[in-house]
Phi, psi and omega in degrees: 000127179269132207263148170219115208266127199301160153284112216230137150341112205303328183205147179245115153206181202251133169222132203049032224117299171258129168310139196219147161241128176248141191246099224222133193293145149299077152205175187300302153282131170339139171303175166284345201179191193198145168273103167262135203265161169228122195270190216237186182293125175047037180272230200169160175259025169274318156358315194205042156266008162297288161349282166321287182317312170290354176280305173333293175293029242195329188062071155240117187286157194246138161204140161231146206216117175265139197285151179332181170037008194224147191042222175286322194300146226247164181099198190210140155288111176220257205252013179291299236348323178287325175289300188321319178277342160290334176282318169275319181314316186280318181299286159006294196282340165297321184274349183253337198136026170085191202305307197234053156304153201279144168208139142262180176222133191243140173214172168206121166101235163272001174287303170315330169303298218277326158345297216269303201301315199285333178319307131350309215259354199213008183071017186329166178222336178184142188248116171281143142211116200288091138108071229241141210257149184249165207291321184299318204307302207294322176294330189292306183292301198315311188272316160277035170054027165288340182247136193280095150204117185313109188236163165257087245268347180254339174297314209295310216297294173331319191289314176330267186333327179259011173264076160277138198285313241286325188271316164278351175298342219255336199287158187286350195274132193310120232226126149268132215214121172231127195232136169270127171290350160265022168316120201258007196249294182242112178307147163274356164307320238271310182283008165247356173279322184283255223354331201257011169248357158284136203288294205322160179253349136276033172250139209227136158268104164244123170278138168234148196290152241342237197106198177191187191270006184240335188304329196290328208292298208253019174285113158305330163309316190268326192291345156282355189249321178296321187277330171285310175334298195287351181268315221249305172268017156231065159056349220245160185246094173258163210256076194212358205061187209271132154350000000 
């Protein structure tokens, strides 16, 4: 029987704090680009080591992070979160080819919320965003004590409130947007309403018929379609087929 040895993360590390696995190709030349993953409300980023691996075979670098209150990572989740993915966005962007290597940013659930807000702020070329959590969605669980995560619970609530996708739904950067229509957490009204506020003209809506809200995150079928999208608007010819 032939033993098969995992695909195991290029470096495990801790920056301000947060915990990181960064996922960087064996090869001579730098990759073309990168990914940063954001897991979802009281997930980790062992989570989206699927992902990861699969960015990887992809010929594509990685980084996945657990959020303040959440995994390894030190501290309560409160109003950095946006500095924070900037802060993985630079570690990343330092393992590829410096400040200003190509990155997407993948997200899901509230990774995806926090994805869209951040994409700007961090020079993003492009945004996944898996079943993406709305601001209100996050302030509800957040008061009724739904999420196992250590938070600093009235700084997030501020950030909630002045953060709304409806005002970053507006951005110009090409936003992939995947939604399960049996999503039982976040309705898929919620992606077709920012869908229909995005400008770029390579930003996409795919829905799929039934599902739950985890289902889409670990669909192999959408994680190729997710990774030729991310291949495709940051130039790079990742080894996944054509668009």
């Amino acid at each position: 029987m032939r033993t098969v040895t995992p695909v195991l993360p290029t470096e495990i590390g801790t920056r301000d704090g947060l915990s990181y696995s960064l996922w960087v190709p064996d090869a001579t030349a730098p990759p073309a680009g990168g990914v940063v993953i954001l897991h979802g409300a009281g997930s980790c980023k062992e989570n989206h080591h699927d992902f990861a691996r699969a960015a990887l075979a992809a010929g594509l670098a990685a980084l996945a992070f657990d959020q303040r209150g959440h995994g390894a990572s030190e501290g309560s989740m409160d109003g950095r979160v946006l500095e924070d993915v900037a802060a993985m966005a630079a570690v990343l962007r330092a393992a590829i080819g410096g400040p200003d290597a190509a990155i997407a940013l993948r997200g899901s659930s509230m990774g995806g919320y926090l994805a869209i807000l951040a994409a700007q702020l961090v020079g993003a070329r492009g945004v996944v965003a898996i079943c993406p959590a709305s601001a209100e969605g996050l302030r509800r669980g957040l008061a009724s004590g739904a999420f196992a995560f250590k938070a600093d619970a009235g700084a997030l609530d501020r950030f909630l409130s002045a953060h709304e996708l409806d005002d970053a739904a507006s951005l110009d950067t090409p936003v992939l947007l995947l939604h399960a229509e049996g999503d039982e957490q976040v309705p898929v009204g919620h992606s077709r309403e920012l869908a229909a506020r995005l400008v770029s003209p390579d930003s996409r809506l795919i829905t799929v018929p039934g599902g739950h809200h985890r289902s889409v995150q670990h669909d192999p079928e959408l994680r190729a379609v997710s990774l030729r999208w991310i291949a495709r608007v940051l130039g790079a010819r990742a080894g996944t087929g054509a668009y």
